[in-house]
N, C-alpha and C positions, 0 to 999 in steps of 0.2 A: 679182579677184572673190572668190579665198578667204579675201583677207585683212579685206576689207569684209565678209564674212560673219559672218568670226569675230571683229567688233570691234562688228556690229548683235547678235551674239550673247552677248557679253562686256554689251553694255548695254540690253539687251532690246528692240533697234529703237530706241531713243528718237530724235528728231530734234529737232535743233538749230537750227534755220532762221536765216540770214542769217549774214553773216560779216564781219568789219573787216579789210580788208587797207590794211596800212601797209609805205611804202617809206620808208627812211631811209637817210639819207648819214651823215658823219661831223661833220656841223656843223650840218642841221635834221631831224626829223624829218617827215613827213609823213604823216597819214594819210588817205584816202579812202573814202567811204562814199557808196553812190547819185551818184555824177559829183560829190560834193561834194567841195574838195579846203581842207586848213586848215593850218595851219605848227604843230607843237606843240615846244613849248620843251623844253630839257632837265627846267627845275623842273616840266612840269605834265604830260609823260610819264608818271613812275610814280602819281602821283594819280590819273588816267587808269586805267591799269592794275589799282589800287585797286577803282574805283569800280565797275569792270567785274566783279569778285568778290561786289559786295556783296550779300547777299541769299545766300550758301554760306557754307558752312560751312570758316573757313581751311585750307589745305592745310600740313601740319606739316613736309613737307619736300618740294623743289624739286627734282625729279628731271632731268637734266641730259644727256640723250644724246647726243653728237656720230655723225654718221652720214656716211659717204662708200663708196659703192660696195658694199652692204651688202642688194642688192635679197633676195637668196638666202636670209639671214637675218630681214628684215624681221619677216615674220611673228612666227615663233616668239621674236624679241625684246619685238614690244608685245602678247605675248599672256601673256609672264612677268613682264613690268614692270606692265602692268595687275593682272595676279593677285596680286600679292606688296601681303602683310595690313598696311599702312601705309595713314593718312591724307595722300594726296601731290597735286603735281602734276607730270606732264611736259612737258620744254621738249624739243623735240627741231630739232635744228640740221643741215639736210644740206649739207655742209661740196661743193656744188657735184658731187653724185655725176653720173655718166654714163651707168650702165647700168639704168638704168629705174626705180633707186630713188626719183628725186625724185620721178616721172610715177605709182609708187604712191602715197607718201605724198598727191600730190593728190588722188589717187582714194578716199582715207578720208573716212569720216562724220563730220560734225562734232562732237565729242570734248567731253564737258566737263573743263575741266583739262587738257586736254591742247592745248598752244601748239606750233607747228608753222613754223619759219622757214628762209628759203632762201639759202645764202649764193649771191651772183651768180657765186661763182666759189670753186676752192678754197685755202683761207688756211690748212687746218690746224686740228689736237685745239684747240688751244690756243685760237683766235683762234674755234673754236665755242662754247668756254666763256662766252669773254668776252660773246658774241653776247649765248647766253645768260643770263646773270646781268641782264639790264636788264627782264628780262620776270619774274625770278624774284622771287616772293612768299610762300614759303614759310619758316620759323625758320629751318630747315636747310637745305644744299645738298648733293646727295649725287652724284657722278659713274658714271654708266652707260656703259662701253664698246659699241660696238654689236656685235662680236663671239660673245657668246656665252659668252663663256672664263668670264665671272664670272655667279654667280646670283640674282634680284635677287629667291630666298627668304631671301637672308642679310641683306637690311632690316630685320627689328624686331632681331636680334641688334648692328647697326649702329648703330642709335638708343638703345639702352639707355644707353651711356656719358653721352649727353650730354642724354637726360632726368633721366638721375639727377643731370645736375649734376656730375658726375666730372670731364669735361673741355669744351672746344670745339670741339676736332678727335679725329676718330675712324678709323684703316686697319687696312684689310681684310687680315689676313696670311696671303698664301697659303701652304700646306704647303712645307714647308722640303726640299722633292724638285726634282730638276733636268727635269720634266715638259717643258717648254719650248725641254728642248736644254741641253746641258752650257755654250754659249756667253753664251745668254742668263741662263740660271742666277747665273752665276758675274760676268757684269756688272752684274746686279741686287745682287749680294751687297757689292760691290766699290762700288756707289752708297752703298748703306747705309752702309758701314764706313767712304766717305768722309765720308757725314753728319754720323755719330755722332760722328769726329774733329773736325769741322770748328767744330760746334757743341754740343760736350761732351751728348748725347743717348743714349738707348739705345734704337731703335726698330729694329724688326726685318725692316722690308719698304717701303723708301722709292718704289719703284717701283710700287706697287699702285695699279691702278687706284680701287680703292675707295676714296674719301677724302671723307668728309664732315667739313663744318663748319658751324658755328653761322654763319649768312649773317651775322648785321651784325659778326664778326670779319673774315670775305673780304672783305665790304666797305671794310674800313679800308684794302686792298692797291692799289697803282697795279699791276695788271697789265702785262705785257710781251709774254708768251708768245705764240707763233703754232701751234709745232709738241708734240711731246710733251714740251716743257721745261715745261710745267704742272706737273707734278708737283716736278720739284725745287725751282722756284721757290716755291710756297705752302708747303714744306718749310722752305724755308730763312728764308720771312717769318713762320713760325709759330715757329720757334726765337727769331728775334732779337725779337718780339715777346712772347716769355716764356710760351709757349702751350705745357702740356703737352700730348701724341698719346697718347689711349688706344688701345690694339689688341684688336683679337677676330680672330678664329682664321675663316675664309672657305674652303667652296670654289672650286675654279679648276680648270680645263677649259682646259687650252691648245692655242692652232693653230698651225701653222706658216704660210710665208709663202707656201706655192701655195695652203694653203686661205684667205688673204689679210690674213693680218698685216701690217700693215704699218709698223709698225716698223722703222727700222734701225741699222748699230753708229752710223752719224755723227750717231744721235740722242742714243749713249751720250756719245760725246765732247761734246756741246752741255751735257749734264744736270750732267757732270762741272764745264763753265766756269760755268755758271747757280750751281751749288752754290757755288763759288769765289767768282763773281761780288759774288754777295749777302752772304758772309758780311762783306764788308771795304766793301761801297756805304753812306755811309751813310743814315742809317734815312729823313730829310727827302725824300730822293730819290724814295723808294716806298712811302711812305703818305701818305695822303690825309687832309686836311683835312678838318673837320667841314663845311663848306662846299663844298665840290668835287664836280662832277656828274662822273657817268660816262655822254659821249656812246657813243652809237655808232661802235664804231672799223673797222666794215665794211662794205659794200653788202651788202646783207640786201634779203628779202621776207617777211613774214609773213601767217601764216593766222593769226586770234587768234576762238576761237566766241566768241559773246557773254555774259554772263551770263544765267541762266532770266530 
């Protein structure tokens, strides 16, 4: 109830009435409306999606939350992602949480801009994104850890680089302190330095969560990722795609893993082979075709409000 308080608060009661809930597989999509039940193809999904905005005003960047088991935070996450001074929308993806997270999220008002999907079960950071992106209509795609750790006042300093035109992709570089534990520190550094080798680079925080980019760049990528190999992966597709990374300087607030990181080393070892992987794959393999849909690669359930 506090948190529906403080989100009829955040938008002054407004009400939304009525709601599209669509269930999709990985080969049709489906959506239902009033016991009306219809098959929507891949090509006429995002036009769908479109048509549902028209009449607002576009959303400049496609805010990206992956969420699992996160009830504790809930709150005070869409109470900072709503407040933070950008023209946005959020997608938020509960990656199959257990402990009352999802059962909140249902219980919210219905949000404008704000997309709200359920995976049936949990697949993973990774495989949230991907969720994500087929709903996302925004220039930019920015990724939101549900954590806390990151601040999502550090937004318009994030978007600077790539309204000016500077670059396509943009990371958040957390202070160069071992905040997170001398172990994690010191693997994150060790990712970087593999990068920078791997593909002649000089970026200074490959593991950051913050990582926005100009959406129809992302789009170009055939994704893979399930778990937190996200990050090295679109690293490693933005290097061999010839894409400089601007950085700007971010804070970070880190937690450990009883306050529930979850993170582990055999995600460092996976990041390591992904980095690897992709520098020698080649390119045919994993990009996409100007013609190539991006199905649904998960059992999902979505809340989607309507447009005014």
């Amino acid at each position: 109830m506090a948190l529906r308080a403080q989100i009829n608060s955040n938008l002054g009661n407004r009400q939304f009435p009525g709601a599209l809930e669509l269930f999709y597989c990985a080969d049709h999509q489906y959506a239902c409306r009033s016991r009306e039940l219809r098959v929507i193809s891949d090509e006429t999904f995002p036009q769908m999606r479109e048509e549902s905005a028209s009449g607002r005003r576009p959303a400049s960047v496609s805010v990206i939350v992956p969420v699992y088991n996160e009830e504790g935070h809930l709150t005070e996450l869409l109470r900072a992602v709503l407040a933070s001074p950008v023209n946005k929308e959020i997608i938020i993806v509960d990656d199959g949480s257990t402990d009352g997270t999802r059962e909140k999220l249902q219980a919210l008002p219905r949000i404008e801009n704000v997309t709200i999907v359920f995976h049936e079960k949990n697949y993973g950071k990774g495989a949230s994104i991907r969720t994500a992106l087929n709903y996302a209509r925004g220039e930019y795609v920015l990724i939101q850890d549900s954590d806390l750790e990151y601040d999502p006042a550090d937004y318009p300093a994030l978007l600077t680089p790539l309204e000016r035109g500077e670059a396509n992709a943009v990371y958040g570089v957390r202070p160069d302190r071992p905040e997170r534990g001398l172990r994690f520190f010191l693997g994150a550094k060790f990712l970087t330095h593999v990068t920078n080798l791997l593909y002649g680079v000089k970026i200074h925080d490959e593991a950051t969560c913050y990582k926005v980019l100009r959406r129809s760049v992302l789009m170009q990528m055939r994704l893979e990722c399930r778990r937190f190999e996200f990050c090295p992966e679109v690293t490693a597709k933005l290097c061999r795609m010839g894409e400089s990374i601007a950085e700007v300087p971010i804070s970070y607030h880190p937690r450990s893993a009883v306050e529930g990181k979850k993170i582990r080393h055999a995600d460092g070892w996976l990041a390591i082979w992904t980095l690897l992987r992709y520098r020698f794959l080649p390119r045919k393999r994993w990009l996409r075709t100007s013609s190539e849909n991006s199905p649904a690669p998960f059992s999902a359930r979505l809340l989607l409000p309507p447009a005014e």
